[in-house]
N, C-alpha and C positions, 0 to 999 in steps of 0.2 A: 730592805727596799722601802724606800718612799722620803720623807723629807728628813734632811741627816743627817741620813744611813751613808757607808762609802761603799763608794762601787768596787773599788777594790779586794774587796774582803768576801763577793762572789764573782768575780770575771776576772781573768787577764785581759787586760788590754791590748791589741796588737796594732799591727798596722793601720795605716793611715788610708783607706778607699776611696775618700774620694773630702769637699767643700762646699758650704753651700753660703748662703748668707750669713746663718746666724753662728754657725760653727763648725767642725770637720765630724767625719763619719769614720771609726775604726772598726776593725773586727774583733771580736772578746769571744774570749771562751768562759763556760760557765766553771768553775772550781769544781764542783759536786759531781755534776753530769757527762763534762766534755764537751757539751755541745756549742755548734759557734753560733754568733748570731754579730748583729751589728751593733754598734753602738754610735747614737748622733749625740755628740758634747756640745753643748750652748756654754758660751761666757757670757752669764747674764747683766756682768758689770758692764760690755758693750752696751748692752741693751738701753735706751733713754728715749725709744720714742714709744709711746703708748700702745701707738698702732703696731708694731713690729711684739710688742711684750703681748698683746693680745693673740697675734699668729700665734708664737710661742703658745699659749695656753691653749688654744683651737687645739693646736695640733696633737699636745697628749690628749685632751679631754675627749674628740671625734674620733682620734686612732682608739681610744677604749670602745665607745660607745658602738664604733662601726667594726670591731674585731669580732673571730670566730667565725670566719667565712675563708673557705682555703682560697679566696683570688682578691683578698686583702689583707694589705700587709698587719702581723699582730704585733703589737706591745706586749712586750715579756716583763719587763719592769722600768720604774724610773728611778733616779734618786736624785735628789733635789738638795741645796743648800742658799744659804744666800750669794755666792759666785758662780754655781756651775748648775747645769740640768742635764742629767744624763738619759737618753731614751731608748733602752736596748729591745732593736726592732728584729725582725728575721732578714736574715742573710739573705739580699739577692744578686748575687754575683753574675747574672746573665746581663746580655746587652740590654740597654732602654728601648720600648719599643718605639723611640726617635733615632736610636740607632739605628733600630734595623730598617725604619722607614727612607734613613739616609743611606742608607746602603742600597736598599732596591727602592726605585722609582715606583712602582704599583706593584700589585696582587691582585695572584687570580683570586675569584670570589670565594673557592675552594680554600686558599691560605689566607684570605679575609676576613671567612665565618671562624676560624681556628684561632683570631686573635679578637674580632669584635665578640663571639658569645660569652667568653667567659667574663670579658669587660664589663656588657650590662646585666649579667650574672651579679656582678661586684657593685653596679649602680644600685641595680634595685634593690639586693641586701642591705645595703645606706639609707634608701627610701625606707624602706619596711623600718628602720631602726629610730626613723626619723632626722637624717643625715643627707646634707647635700653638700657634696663634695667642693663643687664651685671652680674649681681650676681640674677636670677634667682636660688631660693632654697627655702627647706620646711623653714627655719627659718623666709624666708621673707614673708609667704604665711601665713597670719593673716584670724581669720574670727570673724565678729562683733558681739553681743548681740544675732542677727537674725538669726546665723549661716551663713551671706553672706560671701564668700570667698573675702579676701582685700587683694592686691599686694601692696609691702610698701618697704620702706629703696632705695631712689632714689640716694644716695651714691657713688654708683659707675656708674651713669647711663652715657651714649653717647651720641652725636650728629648721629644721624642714615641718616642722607642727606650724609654723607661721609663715606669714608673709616676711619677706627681705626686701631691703631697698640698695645697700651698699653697692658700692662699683668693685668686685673681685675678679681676679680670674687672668687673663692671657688673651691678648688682643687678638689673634683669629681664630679662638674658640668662643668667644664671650657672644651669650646670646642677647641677640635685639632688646629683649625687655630691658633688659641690665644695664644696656647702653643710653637707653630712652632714660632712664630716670624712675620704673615704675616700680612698684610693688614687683615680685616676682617669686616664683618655689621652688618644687624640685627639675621641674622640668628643664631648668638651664642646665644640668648635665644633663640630658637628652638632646638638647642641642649640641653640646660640647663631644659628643659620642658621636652626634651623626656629622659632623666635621670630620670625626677621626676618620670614619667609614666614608666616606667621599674623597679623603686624599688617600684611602687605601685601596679604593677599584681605581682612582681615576689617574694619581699622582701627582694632583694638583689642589690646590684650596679652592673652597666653593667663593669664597669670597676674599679678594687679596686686592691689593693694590702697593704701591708705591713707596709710601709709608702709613704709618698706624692710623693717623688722618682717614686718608684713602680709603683703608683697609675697615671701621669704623663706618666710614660712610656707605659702604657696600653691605653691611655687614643689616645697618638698620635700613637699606632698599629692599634686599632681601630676594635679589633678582637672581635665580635660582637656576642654574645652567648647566644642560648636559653636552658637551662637544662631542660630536662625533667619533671625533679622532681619538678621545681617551675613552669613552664608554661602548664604543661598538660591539667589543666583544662581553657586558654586562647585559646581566640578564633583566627583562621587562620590570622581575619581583623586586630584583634589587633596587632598581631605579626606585620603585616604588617607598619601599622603604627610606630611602635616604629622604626623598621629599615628603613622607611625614613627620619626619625627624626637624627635618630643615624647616619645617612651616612658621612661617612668623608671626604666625596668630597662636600665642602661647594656648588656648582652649583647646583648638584643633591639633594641636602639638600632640602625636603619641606619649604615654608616660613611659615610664620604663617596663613595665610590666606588661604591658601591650606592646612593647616593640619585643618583647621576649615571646608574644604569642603568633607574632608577623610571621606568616607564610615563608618568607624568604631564611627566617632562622628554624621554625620548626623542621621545615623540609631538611635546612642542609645538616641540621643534627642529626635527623634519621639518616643519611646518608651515608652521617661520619661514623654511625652506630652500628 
């Protein structure tokens, strides 16, 4: 394992799951163990623009630093050459939680809190580690064989000890600061989380328009809307939550760790306990 080494010589290689940018994902078993896991193949000889060989690197270096947490995805090993990168991650064979977002329009708060807690479970493990994810979204929000919820694609991830200035991330999750141009921390996935959680009571984006323009421009108005018609049957707590979440004054911005103490999640833990 590590720069090389052939991946060969511990996994079979199998099937082909799925593509992404920089290269395809198959399924390997380990030789020794049995066990399966995934494998993402990069052709690094594609690779020529800076900015993309850096994703690349993010994405081992944060998926190490932000592993050991069961609702993010681990790195089991890599191996490396000067053609290929192999990143053999755990198996999550469940739908994306964009899938299931496409499938059903909303959720009750009851199968809301069952998909947002372990999510910023998985945030603030990042924080605590010094890791900010940066493209928090349903696509990246995987759940494995057991239906555990897995945080994955370290890609665009941060240095969270400092300040960031970079434009990352997925246009109607991306928070105000990051659009503005400023300094910014971990808190942009606390925005990106409370997006998730408002298109999962409401089934709709807090902020959308047109196209990405549009959508961008709402995004740093920051006009903050509950309609009637999708949150009536949401609860006061909840509401609340979202709009501390939602707040566009990154100070006031709950962190993650304080949205893990919100009334709205301690209660419905207990409830599901």
């Amino acid at each position: 394992m590590g720069e090389g080494a052939n991946i060969t010589r511990d996994f079979i290689l199998g099937e082909e799951i799925g593509a992404g940018r920089f290269g395809v994902v198959r399924v390997c078993t380990s030789v020794t163990t049995g066990d399966v896991y995934a494998v993402k193949s990069v052709d690094m000889s594609t690779i020529t623009d800076p900015i993309d060989l850096e994703c690349v690197e993010r994405e081992t270096k944060y998926t190490v630093v932000a592993s050991g947490h069961p609702n993010i995805i681990d790195l089991h090993g890599f191996y490396s050459s000067s053609s290929t990168l192999h990143l053999v991650l755990d198996l999550c064979s469940g739908p994306t939680l964009h899938d299931r977002m496409t499938q059903f329009p909303s959720f009750s708060e009851h199968e809301a809190l069952a998909i947002f807690s372990p999510l910023m479970d998985a945030i603030a493990h990042c924080h605590g580690r010094g890791v900010v994810h940066r493209d928090v979204k349903p696509e990246n929000v995987l759940f494995d064989s057991n239906g555990r919820l897995r945080l994955a694609d370290f890609g665009s991830a941060g240095d969270g000890t400092g300040k960031m200035k970079d434009l990352v991330g997925t246009p109607h999750y991306v928070a105000p600061e990051m659009l503005a141009g400023r300094e910014y921390g971990e808190k942009v996935d606390v925005w990106s989380a409370g997006v998730i959680l408002y298109v999962l009571l409401a089934g709709v984006f807090p902020f959308d328009g047109e196209n990405v323009v549009e959508v961008f421009e709402n995004v740093l108005r920051g006009n903050l809307r509950f309609p009637s018609r999708a949150w009536k049957d949401v609860s006061a707590m909840g509401k609340d939550l979202v709009r501390r979440m939602l707040c566009r004054d990154e100070g006031r911005r709950l962190s993650a760790k304080r949205v893990l103490e919100h009334p709205w999640l301690v209660n419905g833990r207990t409830k599901n306990n």
